[in-house]
N, C-alpha and C positions, 0 to 999 in steps of 0.2 A: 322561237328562233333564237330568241338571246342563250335560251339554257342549253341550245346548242352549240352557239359559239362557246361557250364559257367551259362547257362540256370537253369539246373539240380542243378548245388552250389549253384546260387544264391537263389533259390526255398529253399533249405535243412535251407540255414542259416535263410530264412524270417522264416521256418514252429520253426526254433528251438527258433530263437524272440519270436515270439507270443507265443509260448510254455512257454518260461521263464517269459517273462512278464504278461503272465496271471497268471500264479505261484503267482507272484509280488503280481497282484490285489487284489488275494482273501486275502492274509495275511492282517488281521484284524488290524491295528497298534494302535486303539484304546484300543485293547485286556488289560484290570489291572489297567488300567490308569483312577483316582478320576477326574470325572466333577463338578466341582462346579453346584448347581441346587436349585431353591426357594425350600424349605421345604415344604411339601404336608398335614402340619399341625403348628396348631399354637405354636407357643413358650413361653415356661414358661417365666414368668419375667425376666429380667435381662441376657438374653440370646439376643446378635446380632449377627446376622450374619454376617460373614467375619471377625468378632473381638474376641470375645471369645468362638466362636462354626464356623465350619465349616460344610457341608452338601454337597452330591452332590450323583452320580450315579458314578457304578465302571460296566463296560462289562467284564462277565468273560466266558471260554467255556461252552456248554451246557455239553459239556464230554471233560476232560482234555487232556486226552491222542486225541484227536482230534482238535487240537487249528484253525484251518482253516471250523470249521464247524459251525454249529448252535451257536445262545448265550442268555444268559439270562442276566440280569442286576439287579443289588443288591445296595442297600443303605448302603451310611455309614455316620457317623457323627462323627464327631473330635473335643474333648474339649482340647484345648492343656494346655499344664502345666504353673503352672505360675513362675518353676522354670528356672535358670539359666541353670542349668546341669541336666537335670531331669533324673527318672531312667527307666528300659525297660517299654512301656506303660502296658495299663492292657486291655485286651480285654473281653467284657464281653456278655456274651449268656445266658439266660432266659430259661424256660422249655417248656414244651408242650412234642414234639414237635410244633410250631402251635403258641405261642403267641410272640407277636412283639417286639423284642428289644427295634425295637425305643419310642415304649409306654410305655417298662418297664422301662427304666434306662436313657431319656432323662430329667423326671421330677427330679428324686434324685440327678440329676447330676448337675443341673440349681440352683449354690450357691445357688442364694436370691429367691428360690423360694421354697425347701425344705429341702436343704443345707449340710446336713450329709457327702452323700456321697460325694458329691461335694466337701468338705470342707477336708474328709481325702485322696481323689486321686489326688487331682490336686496340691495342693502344690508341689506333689512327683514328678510325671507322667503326660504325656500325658491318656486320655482316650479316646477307639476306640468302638464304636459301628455299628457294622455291621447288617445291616438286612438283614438275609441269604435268601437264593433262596427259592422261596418259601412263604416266610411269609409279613404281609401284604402291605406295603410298596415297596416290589420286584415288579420286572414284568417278569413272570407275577405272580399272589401270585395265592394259592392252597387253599383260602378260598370257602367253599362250600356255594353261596348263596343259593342253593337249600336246603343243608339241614337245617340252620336256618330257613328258612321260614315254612317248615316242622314242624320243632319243635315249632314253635311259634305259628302255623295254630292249632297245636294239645292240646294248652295249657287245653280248655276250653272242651273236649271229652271226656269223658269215654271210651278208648279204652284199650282190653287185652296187653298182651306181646306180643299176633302175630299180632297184627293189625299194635299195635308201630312200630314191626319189619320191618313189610310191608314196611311201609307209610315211614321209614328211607331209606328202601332199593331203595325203588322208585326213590326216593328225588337223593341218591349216584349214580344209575343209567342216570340220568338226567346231573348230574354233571359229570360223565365220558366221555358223548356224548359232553357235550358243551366242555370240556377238548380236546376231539379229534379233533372236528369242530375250535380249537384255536392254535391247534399243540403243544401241552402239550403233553412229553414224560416223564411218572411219572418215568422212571429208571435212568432219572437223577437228582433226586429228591431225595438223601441219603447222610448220613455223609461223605463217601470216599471225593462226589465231594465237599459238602461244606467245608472240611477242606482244602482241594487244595482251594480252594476260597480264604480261610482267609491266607493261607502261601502266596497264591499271591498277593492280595489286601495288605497284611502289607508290604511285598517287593517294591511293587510299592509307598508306601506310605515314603519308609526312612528308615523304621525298620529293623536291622537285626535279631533283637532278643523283645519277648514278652512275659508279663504276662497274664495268663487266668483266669475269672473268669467263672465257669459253674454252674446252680443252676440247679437239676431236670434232665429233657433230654439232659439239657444245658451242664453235666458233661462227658453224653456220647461222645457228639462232642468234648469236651478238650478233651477225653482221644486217640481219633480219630490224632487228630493233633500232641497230643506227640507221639503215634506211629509211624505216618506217617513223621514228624518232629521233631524228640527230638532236634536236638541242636540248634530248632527256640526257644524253651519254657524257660524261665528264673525257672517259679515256674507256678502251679495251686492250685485253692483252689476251690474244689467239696462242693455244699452247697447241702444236699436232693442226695450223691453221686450213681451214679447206675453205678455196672460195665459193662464192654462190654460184652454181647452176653448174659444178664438175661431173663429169658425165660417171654418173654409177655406173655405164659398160664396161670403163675402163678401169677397175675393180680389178680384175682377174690379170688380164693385159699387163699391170701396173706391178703387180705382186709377183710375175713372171720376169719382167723386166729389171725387177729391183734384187731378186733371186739370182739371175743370171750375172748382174753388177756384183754379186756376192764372189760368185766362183769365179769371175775374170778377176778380181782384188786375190781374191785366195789364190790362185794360177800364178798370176805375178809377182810373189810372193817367196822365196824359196823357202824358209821354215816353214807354213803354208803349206806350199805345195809339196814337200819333201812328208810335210805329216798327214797330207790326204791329197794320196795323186789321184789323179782324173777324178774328181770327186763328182764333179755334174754328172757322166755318164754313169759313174755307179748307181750315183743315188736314185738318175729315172728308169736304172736297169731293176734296181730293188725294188721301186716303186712298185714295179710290172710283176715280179717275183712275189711280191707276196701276196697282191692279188691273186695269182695262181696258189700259193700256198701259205695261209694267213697263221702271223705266229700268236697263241694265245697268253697272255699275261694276266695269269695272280695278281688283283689290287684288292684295297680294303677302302668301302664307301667312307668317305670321311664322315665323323660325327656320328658315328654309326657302329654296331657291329657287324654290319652286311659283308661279306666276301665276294666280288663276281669275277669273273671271267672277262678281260677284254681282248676281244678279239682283233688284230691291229692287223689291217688292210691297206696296200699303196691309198687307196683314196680319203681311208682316214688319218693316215699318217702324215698324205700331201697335206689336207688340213691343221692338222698339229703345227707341222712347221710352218705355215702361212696366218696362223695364231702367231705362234712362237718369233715371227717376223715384223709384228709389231712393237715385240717387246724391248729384242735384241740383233743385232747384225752376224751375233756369235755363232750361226747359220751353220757352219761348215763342223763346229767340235759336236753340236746336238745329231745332226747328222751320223756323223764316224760311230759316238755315243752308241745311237739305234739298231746301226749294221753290229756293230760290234757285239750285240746284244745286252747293254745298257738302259734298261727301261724305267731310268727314275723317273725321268719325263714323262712316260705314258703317268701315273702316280698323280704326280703333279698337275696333268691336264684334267686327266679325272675330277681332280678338287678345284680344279677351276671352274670343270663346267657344272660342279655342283651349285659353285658361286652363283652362275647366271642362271639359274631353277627363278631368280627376280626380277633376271634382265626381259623388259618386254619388248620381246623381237617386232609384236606387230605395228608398235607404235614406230618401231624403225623401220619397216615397211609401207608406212601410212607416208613417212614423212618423205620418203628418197624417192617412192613411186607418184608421190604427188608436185614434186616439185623439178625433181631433174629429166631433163631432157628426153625425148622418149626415142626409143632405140630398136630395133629390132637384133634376132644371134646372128644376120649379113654383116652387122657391121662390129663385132666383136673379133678377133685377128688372133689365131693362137698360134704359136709357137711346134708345127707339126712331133715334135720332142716332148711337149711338154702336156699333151694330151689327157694323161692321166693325170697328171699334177692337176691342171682348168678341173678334169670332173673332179678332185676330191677338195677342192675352195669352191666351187658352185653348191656343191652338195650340204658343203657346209652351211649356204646362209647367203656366200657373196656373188657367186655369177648371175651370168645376164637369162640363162636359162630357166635358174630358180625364181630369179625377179620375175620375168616373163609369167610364169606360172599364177606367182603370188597376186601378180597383180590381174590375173583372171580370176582369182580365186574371190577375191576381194574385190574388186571393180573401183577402184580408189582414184574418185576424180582429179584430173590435172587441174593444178592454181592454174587460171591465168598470167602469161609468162608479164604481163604489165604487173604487177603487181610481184615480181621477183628483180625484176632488171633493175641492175641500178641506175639511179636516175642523177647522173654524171660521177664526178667526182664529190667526194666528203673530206670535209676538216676536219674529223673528228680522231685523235691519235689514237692512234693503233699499234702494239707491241705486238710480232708474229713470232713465235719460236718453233722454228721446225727441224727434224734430222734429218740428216742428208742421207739417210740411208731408207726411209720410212717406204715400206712397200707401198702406200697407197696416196701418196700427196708426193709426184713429183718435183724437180726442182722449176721444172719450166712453168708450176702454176705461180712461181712468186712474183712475176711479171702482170699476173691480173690483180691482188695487193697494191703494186706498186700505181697501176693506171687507175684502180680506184679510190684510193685513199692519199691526197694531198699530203697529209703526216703520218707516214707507214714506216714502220723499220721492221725489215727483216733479217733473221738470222739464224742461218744449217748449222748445225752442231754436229760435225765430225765422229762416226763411229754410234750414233743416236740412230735409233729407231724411228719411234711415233712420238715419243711424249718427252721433248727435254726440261722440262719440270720435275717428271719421274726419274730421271733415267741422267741427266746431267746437272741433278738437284742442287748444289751449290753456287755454279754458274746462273742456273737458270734463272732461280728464286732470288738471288740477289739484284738480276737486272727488273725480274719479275716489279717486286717491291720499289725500286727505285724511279719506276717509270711511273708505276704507280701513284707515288708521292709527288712525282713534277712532270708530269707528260709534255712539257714545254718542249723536252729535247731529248734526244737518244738517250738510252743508259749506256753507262761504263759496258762496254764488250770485252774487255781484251782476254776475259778466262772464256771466251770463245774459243780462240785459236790454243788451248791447252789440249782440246779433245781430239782427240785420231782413234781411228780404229786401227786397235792391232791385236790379229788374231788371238788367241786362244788356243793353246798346243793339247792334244788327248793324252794325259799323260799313263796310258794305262800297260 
């Protein structure tokens, strides 16, 4: 009987080892911690590695509240300061969702290679560039090659809205299956996790405290972090600011509305309108025109010897200029331009969309159908006129139809809205710069800024698009930097009020 009990104990204690000690194993202890790793692209001038850039991979949870389960791995890159005492770093995120940190802000950031930024952040600061989960440099990234190839396959086609829509849906379809066949869980694929990413990745990195900069989607994920982190964030500065939970339906709505603000400015206008009369009605009479009879253009692939055929259709034209409507307000001479039959711009979109062959659409599908408001096409309101403009920006990527789609396609769980709401007001200063003309961030959203954030300054930039960093770079980067440096209090505005729109005449 004894050498049963003894038996019996020793048996309990072995089953409770192995118990503990497997415990042990699964714990991840790699879990936050920066691997130094060759850079998976080449370097601007003047950048070595180990010396004045660092690079490497950081393993973060697939799901935080689960730290012993699944993991994803995220890039980041360190340009450390070149000061003695430097002050909180500045972390900085790009828009889309979908385009790459590291391709956005490692060239501005490489001194001797285009210097600016480079030249006002690092005297101060460390700078931190993370490439979030997701995007192209992660693993695994949410670029859909299916759908670029789609899109690229299509260039040369004459095909409707529903054909488009087809031949996109296919493509996304195809992309969901290899996503599943790879063990891609799009629900982990949202701001909640990626701000836990970046509060963890800067803890393991030294920081207790940081600066953020967010341009575009970029600003939703800053606003993400000071919720979920207020007293990690020193200051933010929102370039292109969008607040949390703006309803993705009114996308198309917005771009219609901001369109239409174009040609009533144009209208009122006598140079203006002396140099393109009626231009709204022509341009949705074209629209429909070449729909019925699509004009084709000779381009040359960039980077490439390829020559194709593009076939230019009201619907993808409407998308051009609702691109083109991010960039600039100059709306009305790109127009004239097109009719006229001026297709430098066809040219130039081309090599744009060669650009975004990186940008991972699905991670910006993951991120806007997971978090924003859910909507049905009842409550989407178009503009009877502008019909075909709505299908050729839906087609593109932005309407509530394509959403609708995608988000079947995908089945991409909603956060819980407790966990997006903010939860009162925050101290924590906030710099917003936005244009007064930007198709898709009205001015009536500056009012939810102002209710959420105690120390909020906002400011439209007359004749500015989407990005006045890009686009009113002198003004902008100087208040940029300055608030930067002392968030206690406004920055100097007054080359605010220098910017107006004033059209652009065709001088052809």
């Amino acid at each position: 009987m004894v050498h049963k009990r003894i038996y019996f104990s020793v048996s309990i204690l072995l089953i409770l080892s192995l118990t503990f000690s497997g415990c042990k194993r699964f714990v991840n202890e790699e879990i936050g911690k920066f691997r130094e790793a060759p850079c998976p692209f080449d370097l601007p001038e003047g950048l070595v590695l180990g010396e004045n850039f660092k690079f490497g991979y950081v393993t973060v949870p697939e799901f935080h509240n689960d730290p012993n389960g699944k993991t994803v791995e995220v890039a980041v890159a360190i340009f450390p300061s070149t000061s003695d005492n430097p002050a909180p770093p500045l972390v900085l995120n790009t828009g889309g969702p979908g385009e790459s940190n590291m391709d956005n802000f490692i060239p501005p950031l490489a001194v001797r290679h285009s210097g600016r930024l480079g030249e006002l952040v690092l005297p101060h600061r460390d700078a931190v560039i993370i490439e979030l989960r997701g995007l192209r440099y992660a693993k695994p990234n949410l670029i859909s090659e299916e759908l670029i190839k789609a899109r690229y396959d299509m260039m040369d086609e004459d095909l409707s809205y529903d054909e488009m829509f087809a031949i996109q849906t296919k493509a996304l379809e195809e992309t969901r299956d290899r996503f599943n066949r790879e063990g891609v869980n799009l629900s982990a694929f949202n701001n909640i996790e990626t701000a836990a990413d970046i509060a963890m990745i800067m803890t393991n990195l030294g920081y207790e405290k940081f600066s953020m900069f967010g341009s575009s989607a970029g600003t939703v994920l800053a606003q993400h972090v000071i919720r979920d982190y207020p007293d990690r964030v020193s200051c933010a500065i929102l370039n292109a600011g969008v607040p949390i939970g703006t309803k993705i339906s009114d996308m198309v709505p917005d771009g219609i509305r901001s369109l239409k603000r174009i040609f009533d400015k144009c209208e009122g206008e006598p140079d203006c309108l002396n140099a393109y009369p009626d231009l709204e009605n022509r341009f949705l009479n074209f629209l429909d025109s070449i729909n019925k009879h699509p004009i084709t253009v000779p381009i040359d692939i960039p980077d490439t010897d390829e020559k194709r055929n593009y076939v230019l259709n009201g619907h993808r034209l409407a998308g051009m200029i609702m691109t083109y409507s991010y960039f600039s307000p100059q709306v009305p001479l790109l127009i004239d331009q097109i009719m006229s039959g001026d297709y430098t711009f066809i040219h130039q979109f081309v090599g744009y969309q060669s650009i975004m062959s990186t940008f991972a659409d699905v991670l910006g599908y993951s991120v806007f159908l997971s978090e924003y408001p859910a909507f049905t096409l009842s409550d989407i309101q178009i503009d009877p006129n502008y019909l075909t403009f709505a299908k050729g920006v839906t087609v593109m990527g932005l309407g509530g139809e394509y959403l609708l789609v995608i988000d079947t396609i995908f089945n991409i769980p909603k956060i819980d809205q407790k966990l997006i709401e903010p939860q009162g007001s925050c101290d924590v200063p906030i710099l917003v710069l936005n244009g007064l003309y930007d198709p898709v961030i009205p001015v009536k959203l500056d009012a939810i800024f102002r209710n959420r954030f105690n120390n909020c300054y906002i400011y439209r930039f007359d004749g500015v698009a989407h990005s006045p960093v890009d686009f009113a770079e002198e003004c902008a980067i100087a208040m940029f930097f300055e608030f930067l440096n002392d968030p206690s209090k406004a920055p100097e505005s007054s080359c605010v009020d220098e910017y107006h729109l004033e059209f652009e005449i065709n001088d052809k």
